[in-house]
N, C-alpha and C positions, 0 to 999 in steps of 0.2 A: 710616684715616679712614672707608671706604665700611662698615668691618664696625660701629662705635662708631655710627653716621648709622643702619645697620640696625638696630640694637640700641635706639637711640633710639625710632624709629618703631615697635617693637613692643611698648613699653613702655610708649609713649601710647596704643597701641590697648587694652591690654590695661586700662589705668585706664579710657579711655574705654567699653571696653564693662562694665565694673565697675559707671561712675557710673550709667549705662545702667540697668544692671541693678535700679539701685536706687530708684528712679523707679516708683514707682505709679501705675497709670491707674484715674481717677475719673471715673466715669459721670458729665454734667453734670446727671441731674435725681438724683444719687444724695442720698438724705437729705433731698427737697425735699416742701415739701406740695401734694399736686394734685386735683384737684376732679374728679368723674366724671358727667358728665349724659349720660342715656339712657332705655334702655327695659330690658326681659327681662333680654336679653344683660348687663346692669350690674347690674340688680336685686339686691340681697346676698340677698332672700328667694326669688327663681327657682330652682326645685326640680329646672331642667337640669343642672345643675352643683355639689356642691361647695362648689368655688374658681371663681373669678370671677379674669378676667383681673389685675384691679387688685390681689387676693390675691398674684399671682404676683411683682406688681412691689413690692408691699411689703416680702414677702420678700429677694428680691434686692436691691433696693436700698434697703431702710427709705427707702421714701415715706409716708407721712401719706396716709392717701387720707380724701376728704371726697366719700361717695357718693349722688349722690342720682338717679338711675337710678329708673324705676317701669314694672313692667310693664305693655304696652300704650301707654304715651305715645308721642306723635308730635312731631314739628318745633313745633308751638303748644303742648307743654309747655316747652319750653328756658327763657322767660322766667319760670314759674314755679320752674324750680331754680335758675336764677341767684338770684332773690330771697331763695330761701330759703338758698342758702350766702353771702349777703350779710349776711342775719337772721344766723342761725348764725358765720361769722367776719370781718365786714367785708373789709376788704384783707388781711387775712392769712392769702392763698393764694397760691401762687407759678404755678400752672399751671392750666388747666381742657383737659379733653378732653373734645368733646361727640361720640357716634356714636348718632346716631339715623336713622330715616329709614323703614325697612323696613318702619313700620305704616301709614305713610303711604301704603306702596304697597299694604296689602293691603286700606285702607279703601277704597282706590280716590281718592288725594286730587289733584282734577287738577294737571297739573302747572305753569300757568298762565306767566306772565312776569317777567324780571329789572324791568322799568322799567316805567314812562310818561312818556310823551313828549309834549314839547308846543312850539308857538312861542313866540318870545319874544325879546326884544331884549339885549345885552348889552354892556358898553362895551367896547372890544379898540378897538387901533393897533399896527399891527406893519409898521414901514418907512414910517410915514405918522401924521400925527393922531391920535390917541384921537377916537372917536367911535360911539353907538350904532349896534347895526348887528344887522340882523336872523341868527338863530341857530336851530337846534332844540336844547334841552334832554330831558337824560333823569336823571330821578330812579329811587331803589329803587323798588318797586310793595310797597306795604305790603298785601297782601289776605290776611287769614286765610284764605281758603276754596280760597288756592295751596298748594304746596308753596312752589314760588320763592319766594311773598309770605311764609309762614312763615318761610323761612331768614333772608329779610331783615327782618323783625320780628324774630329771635331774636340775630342779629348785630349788627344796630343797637343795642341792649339791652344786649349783653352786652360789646361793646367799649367802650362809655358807661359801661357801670358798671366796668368792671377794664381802665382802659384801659393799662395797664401791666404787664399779664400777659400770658403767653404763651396763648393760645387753640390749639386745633388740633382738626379736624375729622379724624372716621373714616370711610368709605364703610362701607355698610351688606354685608351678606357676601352672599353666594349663599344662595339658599334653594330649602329642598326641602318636601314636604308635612310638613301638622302638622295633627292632627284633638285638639282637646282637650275639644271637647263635641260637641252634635247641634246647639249651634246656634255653634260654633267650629268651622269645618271649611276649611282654609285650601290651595287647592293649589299646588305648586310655581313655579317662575317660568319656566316653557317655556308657562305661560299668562298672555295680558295679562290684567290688573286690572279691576275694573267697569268704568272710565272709559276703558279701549280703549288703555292704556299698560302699556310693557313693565317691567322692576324697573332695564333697563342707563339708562332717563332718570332715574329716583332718582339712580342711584348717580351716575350724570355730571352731575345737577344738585351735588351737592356739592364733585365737584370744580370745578365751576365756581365757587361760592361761593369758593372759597378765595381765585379769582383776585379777583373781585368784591370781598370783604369786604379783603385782605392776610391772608389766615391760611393757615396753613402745612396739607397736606391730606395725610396717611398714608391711600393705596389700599388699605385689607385687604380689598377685593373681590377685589383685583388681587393682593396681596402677603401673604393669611393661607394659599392654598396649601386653604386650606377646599372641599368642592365638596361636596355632598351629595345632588346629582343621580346619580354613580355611588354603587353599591350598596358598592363597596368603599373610599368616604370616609367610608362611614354610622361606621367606628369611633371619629370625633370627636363623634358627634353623639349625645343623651341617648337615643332610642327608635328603632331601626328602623322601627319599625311605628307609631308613633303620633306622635312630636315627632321631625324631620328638620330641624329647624329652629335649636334651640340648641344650643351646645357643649356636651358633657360636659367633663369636668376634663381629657382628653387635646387636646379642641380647645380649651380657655382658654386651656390650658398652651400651645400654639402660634399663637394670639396674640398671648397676653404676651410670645414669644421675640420673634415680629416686630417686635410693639412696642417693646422694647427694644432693640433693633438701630436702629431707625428711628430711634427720639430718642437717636439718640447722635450726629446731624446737627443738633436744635434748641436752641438754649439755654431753660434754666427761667428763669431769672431774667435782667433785662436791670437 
């Protein structure tokens, strides 16, 4: 009885790890179409790269990419890609990833406030009557001339118009010098910006935003592994000597791995 009871049990293991076996794992954004807003680093015409991270995940996963990345734009271009992948496919996108930010920092764009705040009265009862009762409020701070106000101008916008897609924000990467003219001459970020601000409140204003907006925030500050302050990360990056700044095709390419790792945590479609 205990030898047929043995025999039993390894006969179910042995189907079980069979059916097992036969089980395919499917990336959840595999095959999905997904929207790309940015700057350089997106640009399909940026001459740092190639392949463009987005190349990477098409490949891999036959995504649809729908890119509209322009180099040089800041946080107050977002609401013009949204429109225009609106123009372009109404609702018929499943995802958008926006990573922008980094010009922001080099234009020097202060980095201003989430809200304003103000008095005001509000009706609440909680263990007692309903009745007005004095309160402070705090709304978004819509100011174009912030980064913060940017974000939230471009969030407000773009959860309004797709509010049923998956958004998710990118932190902007490490940067190192980049001279691309006599009147382009950019230096790395171990120096604050005009405006007397470092590149680590960019990057932590976004992730702030995530909390702020509900959107989901992939750290490729934190987690592209990118550094281009040492002389021996420059292998990811287009120019030793002149562009420290963008990826070449071996830093896309790593990227995109992150990337793809990362969103194997979000769903595309809800």
């Amino acid at each position: 009885m205990l030898k047929k009871r043995f025999v039993t049990i390894l006969l179910m293991t042995v189907v079980c790890a069979y059916v097992s076996a036969q089980v395919t794992f499917a990336h959840p954004w595999q095959g999905k179409r997904v929207a790309y807003f940015g700057d350089s680093i997106t640009d399909p015409n940026n001459k740092g790269s190639k392949t463009k991270y987005w190349n990477f995940l098409q490949s891999w996963l036959d995504i649809t990419p729908y890119v509209y990345g322009v180099s040089g734009r800041q946080w107050n271009d977002i609401p013009r890609q949204a429109d225009k992948l609106q123009a372009d496919h109404g609702q018929d996108v499943d995802a958008i990833l926006i990573f922008v930010g980094t010009n922001d920092f080099n234009a020097g764009v202060p980095i201003g406030e989430w809200w304003d705040e103000c008095d005001t009265t509000v009706m609440a009862g909680i263990h007692k009557p309903k009745a007005m009762v004095a309160r402070r409020q705090r709304m978004p701070q819509m100011n174009p001339d912030t980064y913060r106000g940017r974000i939230n101008i471009a969030l407000d916008k773009v959860k309004r118009m797709f509010p049923d897609k998956q958004i998710v924000l990118l932190t902007p990467l490490h940067r190192a010098f980049a001279e691309f003219s006599d009147s382009n001459c950019q230096p790395d970020e171990s120096y604050q910006n005009e405006c007397g601000e470092w590149v680590d409140a960019y990057v932590q204003s976004v992730c702030e935003a995530g909390r702020i907006w509900a959107v989901p925030v992939i750290d490729w500050n934190a987690s592209s592994g990118l550094f281009p302050l040492h002389e021996e990360g420059l292998r990811y990056f287009a120019k030793p000597d002149t562009d420290r700044l963008h990826p070449n095709d071996a830093g896309q390419e790593r990227l995109a791995r992150t990337l793809m790792y990362q969103l194997l945590t979000l769903p595309c479609r809800f």
